[in-house]
N, C-alpha and C positions, 0 to 999 in steps of 0.2 A: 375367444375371437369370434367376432360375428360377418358374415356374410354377407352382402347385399345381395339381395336375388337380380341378375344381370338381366339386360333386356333384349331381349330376341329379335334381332336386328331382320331378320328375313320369317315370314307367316309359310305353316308347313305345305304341302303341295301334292294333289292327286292326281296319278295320270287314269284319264278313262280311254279305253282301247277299244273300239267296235268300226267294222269295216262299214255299217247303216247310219249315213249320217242322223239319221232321224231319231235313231238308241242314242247318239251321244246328246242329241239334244234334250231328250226326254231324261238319262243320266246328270246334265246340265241344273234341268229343274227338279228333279226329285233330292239334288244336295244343294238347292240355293240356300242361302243362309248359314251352312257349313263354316267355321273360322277358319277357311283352309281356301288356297287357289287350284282352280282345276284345271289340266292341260290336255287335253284331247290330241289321238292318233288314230287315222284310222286307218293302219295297219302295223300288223308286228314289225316292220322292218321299221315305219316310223316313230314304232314307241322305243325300240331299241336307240332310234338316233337321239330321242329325249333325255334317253337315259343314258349319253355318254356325259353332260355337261350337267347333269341335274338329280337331285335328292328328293326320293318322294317319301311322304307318309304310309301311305297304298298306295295298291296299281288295280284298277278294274279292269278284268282281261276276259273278255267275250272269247268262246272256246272256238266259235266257226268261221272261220275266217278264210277267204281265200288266200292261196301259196303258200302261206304262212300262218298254220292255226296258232290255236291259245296255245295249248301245250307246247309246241315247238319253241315260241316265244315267252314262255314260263321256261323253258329249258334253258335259252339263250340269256334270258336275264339271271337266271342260278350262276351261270358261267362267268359271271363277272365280278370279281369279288366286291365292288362296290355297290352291287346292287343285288349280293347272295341274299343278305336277310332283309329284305324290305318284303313286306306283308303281301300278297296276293290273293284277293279273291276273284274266282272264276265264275265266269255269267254266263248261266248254259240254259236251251230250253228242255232240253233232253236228259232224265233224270237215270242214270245207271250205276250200275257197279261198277263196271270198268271206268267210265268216267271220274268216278267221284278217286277208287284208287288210284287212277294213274294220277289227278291232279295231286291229292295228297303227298304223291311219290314225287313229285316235282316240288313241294314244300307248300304249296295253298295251305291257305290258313282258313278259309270256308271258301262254300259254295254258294251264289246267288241264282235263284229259278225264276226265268222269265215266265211268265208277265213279273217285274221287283215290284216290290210293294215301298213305297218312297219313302215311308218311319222307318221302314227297318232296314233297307240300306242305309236311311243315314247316320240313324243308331250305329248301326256296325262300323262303318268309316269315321266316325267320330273319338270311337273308341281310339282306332289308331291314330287320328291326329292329336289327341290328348298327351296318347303316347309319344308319341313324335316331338312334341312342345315338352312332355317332361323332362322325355331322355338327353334333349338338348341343354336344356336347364340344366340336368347334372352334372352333362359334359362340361359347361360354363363354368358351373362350380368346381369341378373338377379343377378347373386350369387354372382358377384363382387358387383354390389351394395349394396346388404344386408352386405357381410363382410364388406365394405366402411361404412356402415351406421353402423353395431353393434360395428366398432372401434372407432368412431369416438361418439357414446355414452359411449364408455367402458374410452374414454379420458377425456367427460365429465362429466362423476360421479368420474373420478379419479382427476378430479382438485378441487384443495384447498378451490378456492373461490365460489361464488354462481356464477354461468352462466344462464344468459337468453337471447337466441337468438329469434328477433325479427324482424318483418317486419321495413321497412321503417317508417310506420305511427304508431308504435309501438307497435301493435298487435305480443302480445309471441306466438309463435310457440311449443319452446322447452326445459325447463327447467334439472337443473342434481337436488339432494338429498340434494347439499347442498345450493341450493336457498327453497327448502321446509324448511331445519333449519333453517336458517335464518328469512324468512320469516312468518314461521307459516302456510302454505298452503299445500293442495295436490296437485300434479304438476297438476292431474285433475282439480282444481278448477281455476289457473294461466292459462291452455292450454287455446289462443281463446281471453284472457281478453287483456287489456291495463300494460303496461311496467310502465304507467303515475302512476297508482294505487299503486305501490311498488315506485318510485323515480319521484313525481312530475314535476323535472324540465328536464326529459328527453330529452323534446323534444327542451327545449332553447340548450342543448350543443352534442347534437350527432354528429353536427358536426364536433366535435374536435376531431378526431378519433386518438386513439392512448393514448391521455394525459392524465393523469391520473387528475380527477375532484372530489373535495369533496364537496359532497354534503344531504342534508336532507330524509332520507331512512324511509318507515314508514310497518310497521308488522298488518298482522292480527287482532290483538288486539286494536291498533290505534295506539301504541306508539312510539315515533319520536326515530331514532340514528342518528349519524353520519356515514359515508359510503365513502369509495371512489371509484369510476368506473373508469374504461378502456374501450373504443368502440373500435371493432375490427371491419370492413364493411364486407363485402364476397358480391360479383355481381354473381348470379343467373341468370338461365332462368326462373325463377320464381319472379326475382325482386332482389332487395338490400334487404341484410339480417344483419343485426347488432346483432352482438355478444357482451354485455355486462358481464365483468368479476366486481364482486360486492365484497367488502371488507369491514366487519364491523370495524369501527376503533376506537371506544370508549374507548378501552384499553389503545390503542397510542394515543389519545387526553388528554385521564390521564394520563397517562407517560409523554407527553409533557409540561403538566399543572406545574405537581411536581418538574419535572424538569426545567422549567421555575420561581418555587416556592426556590426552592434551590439556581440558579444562583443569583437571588434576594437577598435572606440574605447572601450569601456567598459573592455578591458584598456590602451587608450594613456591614457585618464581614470586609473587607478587606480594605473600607474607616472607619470602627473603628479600627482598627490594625495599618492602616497609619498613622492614627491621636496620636493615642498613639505611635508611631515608632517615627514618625516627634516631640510630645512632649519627649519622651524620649533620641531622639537626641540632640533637644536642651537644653535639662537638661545635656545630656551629656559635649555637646560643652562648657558651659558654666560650668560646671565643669570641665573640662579641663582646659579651659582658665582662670577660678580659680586658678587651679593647677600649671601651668603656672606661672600665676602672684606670686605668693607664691612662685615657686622654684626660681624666678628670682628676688623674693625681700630679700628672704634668702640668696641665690648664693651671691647676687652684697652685699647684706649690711652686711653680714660675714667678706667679704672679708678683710676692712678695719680694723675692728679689729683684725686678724689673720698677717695680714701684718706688725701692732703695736706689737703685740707678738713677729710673727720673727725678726722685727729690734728692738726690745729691747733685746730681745734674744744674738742676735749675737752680740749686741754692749755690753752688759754684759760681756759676753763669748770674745769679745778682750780685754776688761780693765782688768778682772779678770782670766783670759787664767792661768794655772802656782800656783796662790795664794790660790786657793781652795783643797781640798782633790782630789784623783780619783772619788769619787763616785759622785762627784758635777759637776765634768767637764762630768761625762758621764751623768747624769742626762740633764746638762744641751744642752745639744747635741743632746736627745732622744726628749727634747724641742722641739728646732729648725728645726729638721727634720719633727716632727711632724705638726707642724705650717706651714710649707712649702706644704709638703703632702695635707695636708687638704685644704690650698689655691689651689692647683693647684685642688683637686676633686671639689671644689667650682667652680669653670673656666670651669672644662667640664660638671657638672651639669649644669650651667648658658647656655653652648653650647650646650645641649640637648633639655631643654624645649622650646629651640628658636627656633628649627627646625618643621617648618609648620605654625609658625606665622608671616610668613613675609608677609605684606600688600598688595604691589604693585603685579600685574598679574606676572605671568613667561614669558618669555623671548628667544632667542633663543640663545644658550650659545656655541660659539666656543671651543669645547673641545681639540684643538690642542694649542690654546692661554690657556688655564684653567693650563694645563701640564706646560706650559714655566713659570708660576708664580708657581705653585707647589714644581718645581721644584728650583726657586730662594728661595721659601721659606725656602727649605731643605737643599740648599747646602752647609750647615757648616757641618749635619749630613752626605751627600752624601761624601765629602771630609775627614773626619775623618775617614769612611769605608770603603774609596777605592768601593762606589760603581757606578755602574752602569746602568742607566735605560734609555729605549729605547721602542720606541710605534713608531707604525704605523701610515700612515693616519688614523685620527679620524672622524668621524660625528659631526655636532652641535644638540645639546639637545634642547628640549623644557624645562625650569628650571631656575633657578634663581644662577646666577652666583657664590655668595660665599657658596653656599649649595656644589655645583658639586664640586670648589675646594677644600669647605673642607673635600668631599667623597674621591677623589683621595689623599688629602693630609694624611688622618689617613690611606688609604692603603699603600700605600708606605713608609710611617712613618714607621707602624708595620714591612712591609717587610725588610726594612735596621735594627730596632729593634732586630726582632728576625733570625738576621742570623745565617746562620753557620761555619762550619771556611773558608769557602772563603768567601774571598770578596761577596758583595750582587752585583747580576745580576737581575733585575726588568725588564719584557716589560708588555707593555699595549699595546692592542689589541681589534678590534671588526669588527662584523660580521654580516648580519642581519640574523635575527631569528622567521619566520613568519611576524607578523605584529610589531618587538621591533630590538630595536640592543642587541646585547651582547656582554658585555667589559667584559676582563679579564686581572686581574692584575697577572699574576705569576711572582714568587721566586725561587730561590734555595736556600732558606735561612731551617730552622730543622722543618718546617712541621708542619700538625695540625692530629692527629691521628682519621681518623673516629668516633668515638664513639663522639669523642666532636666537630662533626661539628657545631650541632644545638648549641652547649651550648655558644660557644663562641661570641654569637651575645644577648647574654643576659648583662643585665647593673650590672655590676661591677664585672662582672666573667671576673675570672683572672685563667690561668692555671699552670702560673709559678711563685705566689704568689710574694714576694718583689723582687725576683732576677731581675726583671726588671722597670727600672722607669713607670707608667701609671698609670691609675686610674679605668681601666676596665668600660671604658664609650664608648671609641671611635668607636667600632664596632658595637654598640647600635646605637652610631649616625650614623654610616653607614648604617644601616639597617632602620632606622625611615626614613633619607634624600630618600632612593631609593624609600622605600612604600608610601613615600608624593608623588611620581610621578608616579605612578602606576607601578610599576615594581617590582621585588625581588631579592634577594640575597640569596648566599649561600657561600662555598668554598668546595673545592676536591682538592687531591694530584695532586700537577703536574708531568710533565711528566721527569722531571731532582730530583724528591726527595722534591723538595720545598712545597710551597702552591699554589694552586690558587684560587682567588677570583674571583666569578664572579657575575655578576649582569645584568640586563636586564633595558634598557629604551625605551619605546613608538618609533615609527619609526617618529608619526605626523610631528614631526618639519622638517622633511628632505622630499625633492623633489627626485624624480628620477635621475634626472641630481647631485645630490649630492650623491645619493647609487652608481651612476657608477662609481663615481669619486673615492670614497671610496675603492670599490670593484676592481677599473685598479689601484691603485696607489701599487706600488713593494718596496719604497724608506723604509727607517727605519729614525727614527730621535730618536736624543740622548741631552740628559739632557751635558753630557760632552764636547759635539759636536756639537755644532749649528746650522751648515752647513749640508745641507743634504750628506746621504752616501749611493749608492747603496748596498741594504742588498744581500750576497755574498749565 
């Protein structure tokens, strides 16, 4: 710790005492140039009054003096404890023994013999005011010390942990209030002893200054804790001095215990949770695939009897057409329609439960070829309603090829299905969308009115009940086909009145070099129009 030397706020001060104004003058000049102020009395009673409110370096005290000699006024400034030890020298013309003893006996520090000779008074008073300027200095230093030292215990009673500062060889010096708690001692009885006595292994890790080190703490009483320290070093003119900050940590040992107790069952909860997750999955699966095989054994083996109904049916209904009452021909017609109906729900039930049991791995699925069959598949419906559909460059999917086409085919299906009175306009379109693409099939075909977005992706909901042929499956399998490949579906009004569908698939299967290709290509392609056409 270093010091700054303080600065001496008041210059030191010599009284000169002679009853002859003409001595203190001639006292005046033989200390000009002195770094000291000088205060002139001329007499004992008025250097005593100097000296009730004032601090001197020296006192020149002329021995002869009327009422009141030197000596008498060397006696009375003795008498004063602020003013016992301040220097005096006595100015006499008269050289004797008894003089020189009695001053001394009154505490003079020397004697000055008239005629003074002005070197060597000033010599001699300089001395003391050097002294006077140093001892102040010390004092100064003094009191920065002390407040440096009362702060710096008032820091270590105010810290949390137990502090004990220690010599090198681990001899405590200086303890705070809460190494007494800790410990069970009075810092009296810790002052002087060994560091080793409260934390055995002190002396293996002091040199890790800084780290924080848990280690074996033992109390008073004998009994062991847990602890952890910090060495802080400080280099001294007095040597290395290690400052140990001490932390009982038994709390946090049991806190860490319990919660190392918790993560333990919480991990044996979480492999029983998987284990039943994992057996209730495959009871799942296999109920499914139960479910499955059952819609697909009912689907497929209905069929043929229902197909034996309608062709008996209708072949009834030609030979007998005319020969029966009305209510026979209309019964028998309510038949055949019915027979038909239920074949065809048997067909998209059988194409429901199929969707996610395909064997082979997925594939990566050209969705611009997917369109050009889509679109063969439709074009008896596309030509009958004067419609038209048009997509953009598309991406390749990761998926299984007649899945995709049958996704696009029930969308545009519906969209020619439910138009409006124009002609149906259809484009597909996509875009990427974070880390998926997004295809959107829009119409201008009569809409889906919010309230029923969610509903129509349920299996056999239907919103325009028989006025339209279907079986209220096909949106169900669109929605089953997208979430077999991690994506979702939805629909929102488009921007011409119609519908639009949109859906989301994975980006995986597509390179960079295929999203730019995607993303730069401007052309349109058309179901009507095979040939590409710059879109206008």
């Amino acid at each position: 710790m270093s010091i700054q030397e303080p600065r001496i706020k008041q210059e030191p001060k010599v009284l000169l005492v002679d009853d002859s104004p003409d001595n203190l003058v001639s006292l005046e000049a033989a200390l000009e140039g002195l770094d000291a102020k000088l205060v002139t009395a001329g007499s004992g009673m008025e250097a005593l009054r100097q000296l009730l409110d004032q601090d001197f370096a020296a006192i020149i005290l002329d021995v002869k003096m009327p009422e009141m000699d030197g000596f008498q006024t060397a006696e009375m400034i003795r008498s004063r404890k602020r003013s016992r030890h301040t220097p005096i020298l006595f100015l006499t013309g008269y050289k004797s023994d008894e003089h020189l003893f009695r001053g001394y006996d009154l505490g003079a520090v020397d004697f000055l013999f008239k005629p003074v000779v002005p070197e060597i008074l000033r010599s001699k008073v300089s001395v003391f005011v050097t002294l006077t300027r140093n001892t102040d200095l010390l004092r100064r230093q003094a009191e920065i010390l002390s407040k440096a030292e009362q702060k710096f215990r008032s820091l270590l009673e105010a810290a949390p942990d137990a502090m004990v500062i220690s010599a090198d060889d681990g001899r405590i010096n200086l303890v705070n209030s809460e190494a007494e708690k800790l410990f069970g001692y009075h810092r009296d009885e810790l002052a002087g002893g060994n560091i080793q006595s409260l934390l055995p292994a002190w002396i293996g890790f002091r040199a890790s200054a800084g780290a924080h080190n848990e280690v074996r703490a033992i109390r008073k009483d004998g009994t062991y804790f847990p602890a952890e320290i910090s060495l802080s070093p400080l280099h001294t003119e007095e040597g290395l001095l290690v400052t140990s900050a001490i932390r009982d940590i038994t709390e946090r040992k049991k806190i860490d215990a319990d919660i190392r107790e918790l993560n333990s069952r919480l991990e044996q909860r979480v492999a029983e949770r998987t284990r039943e997750l994992r057996d209730s999955n495959e009871a799942l699966r296999q109920s499914n695939d139960d479910l499955s095989q059952f819609a697909y054994a009912a689907s497929h083996d209905l069929q043929e009897p229902l197909r034996m109904v309608a062709l008996y049916g209708q072949l009834f209904q030609k030979r007998y057409s005319g020969k029966l009452d009305q209510d026979a021909d209309q019964a028998l017609g309510f038949m055949i329609t019915g027979a038909q109906r239920m074949e065809m729900l048997l067909r998209d039930l059988l194409d429901y439960s199929q969707v996610g049991s395909d064997q082979e791995p997925p594939g990566q699925v050209p969705c611009m070829e997917v369109l050009s069959k889509v679109t063969f598949n439709l074009q008896s419906a596309i030509n009958q309603n004067d419609a038209v559909i048009t997509w953009s460059r598309l991406p390749p999917v990761r998926a299984h090829e007649i899945r995709i086409v049958q996704l696009f085919q029930n969308l545009i299906g519906n969209a020619i299905k439910y138009k409006g009175t124009d002609p149906p306009v259809i484009h597909i379109s996509a875009t990427p969308q974070d880390s998926d693409w997004l295809f959107c099939v829009e119409d201008n075909g009569m809409g889906i009115k919010p309230e029923y977005a969610q509903q129509v992706f349920g299996i056999f909901k239907r919103l325009h009940g028989h006025s339209y042929p279907g079986t209220g499956i096909g949106l169900a399998i669109c929605q089953r086909i997208v979430e077999r490949y991690g994506g979702r579906i939805w629909v929102e009004p488009a921007s011409g009145g119609g519908a639009k569908f949109c859906f989301t698939v994975p980006q995986s299967a597509c390179g960079e070099a295929q999203i730019s290709e995607v993303l730069g290509d401007k052309e349109i392609y058309s179901a009507t129009r095979p040939t590409r056409a710059v879109a206008g």
